[in-house]
N, C-alpha and C positions, 0 to 999 in steps of 0.2 A: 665062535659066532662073529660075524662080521658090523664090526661097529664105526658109525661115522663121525667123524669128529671134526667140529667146522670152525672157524673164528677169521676175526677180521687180520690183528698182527699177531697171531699165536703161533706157540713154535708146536709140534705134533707130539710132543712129550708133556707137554703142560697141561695136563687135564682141567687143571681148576679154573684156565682162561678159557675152555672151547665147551661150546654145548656139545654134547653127547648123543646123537641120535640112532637108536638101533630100530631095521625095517622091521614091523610086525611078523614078515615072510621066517626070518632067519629064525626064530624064536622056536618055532617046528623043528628046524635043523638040530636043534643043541638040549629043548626041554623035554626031560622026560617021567618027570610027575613024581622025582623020589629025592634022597637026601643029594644027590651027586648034583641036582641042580643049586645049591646054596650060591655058588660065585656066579652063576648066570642071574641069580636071582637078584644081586647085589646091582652088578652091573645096569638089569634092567630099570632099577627102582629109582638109581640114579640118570637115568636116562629119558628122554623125549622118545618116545614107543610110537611109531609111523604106522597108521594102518593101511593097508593095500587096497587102496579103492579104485573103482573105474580110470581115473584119469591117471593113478600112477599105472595102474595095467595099461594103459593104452600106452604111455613113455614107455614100459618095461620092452611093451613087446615090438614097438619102433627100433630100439636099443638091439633087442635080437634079431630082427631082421636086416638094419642096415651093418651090422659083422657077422648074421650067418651061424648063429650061436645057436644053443639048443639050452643054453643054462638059464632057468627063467627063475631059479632064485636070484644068481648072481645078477640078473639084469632088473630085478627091483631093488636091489640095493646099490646100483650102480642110476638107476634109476630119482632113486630117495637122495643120492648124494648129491646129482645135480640143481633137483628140487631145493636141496636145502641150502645150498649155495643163495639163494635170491631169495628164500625164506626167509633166513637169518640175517641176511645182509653181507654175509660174507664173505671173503674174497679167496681164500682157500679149506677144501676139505679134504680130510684124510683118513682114508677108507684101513682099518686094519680087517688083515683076513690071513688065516694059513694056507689056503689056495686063492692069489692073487691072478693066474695067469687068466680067467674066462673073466673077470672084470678090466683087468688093463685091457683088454680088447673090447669090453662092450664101452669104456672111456676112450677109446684113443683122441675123439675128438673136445673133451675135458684135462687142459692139462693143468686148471685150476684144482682136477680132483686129484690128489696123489695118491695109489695104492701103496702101503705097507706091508710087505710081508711082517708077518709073527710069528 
């Protein structure tokens, strides 16, 4: 599940200095109603849960249009990352995910956001 982690001077391992934001989108990706969810479920409880509304859809799908992308999960959480940037106040965020490559392309022009492979 792809989780964003923001902070003003944090380093990207310090969980306890960065807010936590996971996009309501990914939650679909990874939950599926039985025991196997318990560590998604931890994550989430501790975390700022984003829901997908109009105005993140409309960033989402500007995101996929201007690199041509067709991933519209990746692009509201690439979406949600830059939101949370100026939401929070923060000066960098970082995106973990195990397929990195369709977000560092719908970021390229965030270099405030870093993608993390996991």
């Amino acid at each position: 599940m792809p989780a964003i982690s923001c902070g003003v001077r944090a380093r990207p391992w310090s969980a306890s200095r960065l807010d936590v934001v996971v996009p309501a989108v990914t939650i679909a990706e990874v939950a599926r109603g039985g025991p196997g969810d318990a560590k998604v479920n931890r994550v989430i409880k501790a975390s700022d849960v984003v829901a997908a509304d109009e105005a993140m859809a409309r960033r989402a799908g500007a995101l996929l249009g201007r690199a041509r992308s067709r991933a519209t999960v990746d692009a509201f959480v690439a979406a949600t990352a830059a939101a949370a940037l100026s939401r929070l106040g923060a000066s960098r965020c970082f995106v973990l995910s195990s397929g990195p490559g369709d977000l560092e392309a719908l970021l390229t022009d965030k270099p405030e956001v870093q993608v993390i492979h996991v």
